[in-house]
C-alpha positions as CSV (number, residue, x, y, z in Angstrom):
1,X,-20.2,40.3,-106.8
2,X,-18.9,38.5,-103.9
3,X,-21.0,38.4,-100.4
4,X,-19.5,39.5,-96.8
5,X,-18.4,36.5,-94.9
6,X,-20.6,35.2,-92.0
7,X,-18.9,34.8,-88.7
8,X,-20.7,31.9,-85.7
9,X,-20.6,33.1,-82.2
10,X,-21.5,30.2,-80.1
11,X,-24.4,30.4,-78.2
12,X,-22.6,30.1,-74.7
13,X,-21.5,33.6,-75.3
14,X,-24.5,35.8,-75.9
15,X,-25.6,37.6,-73.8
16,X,-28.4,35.8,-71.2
17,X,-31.8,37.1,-71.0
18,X,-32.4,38.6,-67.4
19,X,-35.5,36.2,-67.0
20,X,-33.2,33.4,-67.9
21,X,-31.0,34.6,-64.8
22,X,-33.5,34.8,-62.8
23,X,-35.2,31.6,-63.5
24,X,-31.8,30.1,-62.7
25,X,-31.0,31.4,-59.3
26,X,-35.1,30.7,-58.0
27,X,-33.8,27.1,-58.7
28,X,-30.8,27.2,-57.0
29,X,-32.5,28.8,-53.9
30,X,-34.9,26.0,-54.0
31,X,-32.7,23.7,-54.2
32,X,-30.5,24.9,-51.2
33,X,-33.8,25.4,-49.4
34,X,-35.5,22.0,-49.9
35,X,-36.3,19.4,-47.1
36,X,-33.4,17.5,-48.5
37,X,-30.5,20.1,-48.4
38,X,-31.9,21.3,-44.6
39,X,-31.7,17.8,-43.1
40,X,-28.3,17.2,-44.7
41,X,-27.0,20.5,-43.2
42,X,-28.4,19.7,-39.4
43,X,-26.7,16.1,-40.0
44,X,-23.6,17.8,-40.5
45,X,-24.0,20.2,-38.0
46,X,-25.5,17.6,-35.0
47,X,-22.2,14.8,-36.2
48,X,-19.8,17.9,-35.4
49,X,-21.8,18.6,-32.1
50,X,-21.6,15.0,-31.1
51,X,-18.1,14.4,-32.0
52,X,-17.1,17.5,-29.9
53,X,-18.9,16.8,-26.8
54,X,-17.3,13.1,-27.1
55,X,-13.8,14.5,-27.3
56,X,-14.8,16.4,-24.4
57,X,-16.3,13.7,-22.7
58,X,-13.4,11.5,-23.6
59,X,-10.4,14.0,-21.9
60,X,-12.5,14.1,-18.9
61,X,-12.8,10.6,-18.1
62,X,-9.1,10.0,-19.1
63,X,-8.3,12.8,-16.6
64,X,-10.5,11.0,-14.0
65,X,-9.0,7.7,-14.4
66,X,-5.6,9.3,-14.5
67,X,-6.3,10.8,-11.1
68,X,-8.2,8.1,-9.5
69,X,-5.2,5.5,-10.6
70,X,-2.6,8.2,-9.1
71,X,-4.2,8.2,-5.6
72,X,-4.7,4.8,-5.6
73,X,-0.8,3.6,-6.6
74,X,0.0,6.4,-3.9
75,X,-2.3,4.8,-1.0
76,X,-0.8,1.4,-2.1
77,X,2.6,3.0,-1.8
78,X,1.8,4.6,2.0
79,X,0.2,1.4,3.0
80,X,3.4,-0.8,2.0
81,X,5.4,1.9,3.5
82,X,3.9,2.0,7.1
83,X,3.7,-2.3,6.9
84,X,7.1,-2.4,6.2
85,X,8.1,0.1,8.8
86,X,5.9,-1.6,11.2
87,X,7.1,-5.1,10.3
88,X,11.1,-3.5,11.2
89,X,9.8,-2.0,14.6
90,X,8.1,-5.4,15.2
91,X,11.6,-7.3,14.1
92,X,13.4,-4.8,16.7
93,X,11.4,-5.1,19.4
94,X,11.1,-9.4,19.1
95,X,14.8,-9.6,19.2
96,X,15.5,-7.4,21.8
97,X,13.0,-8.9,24.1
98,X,13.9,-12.2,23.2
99,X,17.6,-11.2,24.4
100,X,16.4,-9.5,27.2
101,X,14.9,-13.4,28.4
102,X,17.9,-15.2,27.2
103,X,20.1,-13.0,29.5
104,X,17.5,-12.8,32.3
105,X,17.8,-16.7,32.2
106,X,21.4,-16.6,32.0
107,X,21.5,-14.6,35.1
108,X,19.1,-16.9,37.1
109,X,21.2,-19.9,36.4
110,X,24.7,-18.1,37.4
111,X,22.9,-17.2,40.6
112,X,21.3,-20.8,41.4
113,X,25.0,-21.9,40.7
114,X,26.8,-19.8,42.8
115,X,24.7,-20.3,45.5
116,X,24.1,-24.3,45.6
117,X,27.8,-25.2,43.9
118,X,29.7,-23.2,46.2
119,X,32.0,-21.9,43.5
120,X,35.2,-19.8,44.6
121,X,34.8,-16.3,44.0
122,X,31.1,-15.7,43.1
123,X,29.5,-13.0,44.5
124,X,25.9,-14.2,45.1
125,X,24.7,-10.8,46.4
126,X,25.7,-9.1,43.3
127,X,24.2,-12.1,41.1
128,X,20.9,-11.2,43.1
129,X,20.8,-7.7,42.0
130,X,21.8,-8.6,38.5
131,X,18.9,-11.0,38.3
132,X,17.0,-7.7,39.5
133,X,18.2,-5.5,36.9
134,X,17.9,-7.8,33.6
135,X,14.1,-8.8,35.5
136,X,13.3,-5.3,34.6
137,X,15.0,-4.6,31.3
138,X,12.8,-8.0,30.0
139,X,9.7,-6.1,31.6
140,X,10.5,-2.7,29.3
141,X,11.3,-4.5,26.5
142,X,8.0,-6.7,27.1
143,X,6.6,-2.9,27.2
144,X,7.8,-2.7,24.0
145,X,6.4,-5.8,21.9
146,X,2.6,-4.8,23.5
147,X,3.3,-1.2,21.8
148,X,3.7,-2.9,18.0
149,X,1.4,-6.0,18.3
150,X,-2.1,-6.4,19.1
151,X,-3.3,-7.8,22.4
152,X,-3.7,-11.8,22.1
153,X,-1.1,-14.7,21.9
154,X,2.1,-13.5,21.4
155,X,1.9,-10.9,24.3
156,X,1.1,-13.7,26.8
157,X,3.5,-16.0,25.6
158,X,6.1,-13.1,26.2
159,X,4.9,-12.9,30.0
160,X,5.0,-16.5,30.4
161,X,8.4,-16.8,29.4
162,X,8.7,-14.0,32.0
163,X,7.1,-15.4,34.5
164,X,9.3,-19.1,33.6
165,X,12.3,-17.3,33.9
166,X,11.6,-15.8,37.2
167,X,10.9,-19.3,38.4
168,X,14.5,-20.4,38.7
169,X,15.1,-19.4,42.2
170,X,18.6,-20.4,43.8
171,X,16.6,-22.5,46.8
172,X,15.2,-25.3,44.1
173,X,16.9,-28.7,44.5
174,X,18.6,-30.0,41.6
175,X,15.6,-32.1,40.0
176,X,13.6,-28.7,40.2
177,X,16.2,-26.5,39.0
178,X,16.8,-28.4,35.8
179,X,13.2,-29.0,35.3
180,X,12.4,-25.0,35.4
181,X,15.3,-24.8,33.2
182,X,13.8,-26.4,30.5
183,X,10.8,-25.1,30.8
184,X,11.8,-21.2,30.5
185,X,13.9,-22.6,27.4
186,X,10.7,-24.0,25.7
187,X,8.6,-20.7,26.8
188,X,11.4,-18.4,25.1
189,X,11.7,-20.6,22.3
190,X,7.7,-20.6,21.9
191,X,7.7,-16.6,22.1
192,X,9.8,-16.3,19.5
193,X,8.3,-19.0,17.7
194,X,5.1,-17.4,17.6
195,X,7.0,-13.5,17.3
196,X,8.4,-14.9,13.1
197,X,4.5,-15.1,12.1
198,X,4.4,-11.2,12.8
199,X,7.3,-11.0,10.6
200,X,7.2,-12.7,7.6
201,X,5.9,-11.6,4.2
């Protein structure tokens, strides 16, 4: 007589006791709830805190130095601006003040001329009043150089060469005459001169 045949069920799938379950989850709560798990879990936390505030930190500080870089290539750019349009209304004014003399001295010669060489045809009354009116053309234009430079040097070399120029009068004797001549050469040359230094660069 034969016997029934036996059939192995593996243990993995009978049925667990309940204690066993429970035995098994008070373990893993213990586990999740030991010193070891909390610390690791405010580690994480405080390293995600900290790396948020320094990303924060980070785009403000790039947007300050951003901004404070900004003002300053835009101050730099005002400040070249206003040099360089000061440095053009200093170029104007030197030049046209440095004609103004160069005719002015022109004028005082043609008068001293006309009125010691006895040359045909010159008017020495209108020469007079020429003399007048280039006198006060040099003395706006003078006007003009004080308005863009600062009180010192340059300002009284430009009335010296003013005042040089002036000093050819049509009653000085020849010896006079040329000497005065040179000297309101060398006081316009000397103006302008000192006038490049305000210039340059």
């Amino acid at each position: 007589m034969s016997q029934p045949s036996r059939t192995c069920i593996p243990a993995s799938a009978l049925p667990r006791p309940r204690w066993c379950t429970t035995v098994a989850a008070t373990k893993t709560r213990r586990r999740r709830n030991s010193p070891s798990s909390l610390s690791r879990m405010w580690l994480g936390s405080f390293v995600v805190i900290v790396t948020s505030i320094v990303a924060v930190v980070g785009t403000l500080l790039g947007a300050v130095v951003t901004h404070y870089f900004q003002r300053r290539n835009r101050a730099d750019a005002e400040h070249f601006e206003r040099s360089e349009r000061l440095r053009q209304e200093r170029l104007s004014a030197y030049t046209t003040f440095g004609g103004a003399l160069v005719n002015l001295r022109r004028a005082h010669m043609d008068r001293w001329y006309a009125t010691n060489d006895q040359r045909d045809g010159a008017d020495t009354e209108a020469l007079r009043y020429e003399t007048y009116r280039l006198y006060t053309t040099a003395q706006e234009a003078l006007f003009r150089v004080q308005l863009v430079t600062e009180p010192g040097e340059l300002v009284d070399l430009g009335r010296a060469a003013i005042e040089a120029t002036a000093d050819l009068k049509p009653n000085l004797v020849h010896k006079d005459f040329d000497a005065a001549r040179e000297t309101s050469r060398q006081r316009i040359f000397e103006f302008m001169d000192a006038a490049r230094r305000y210039v340059e660069g």
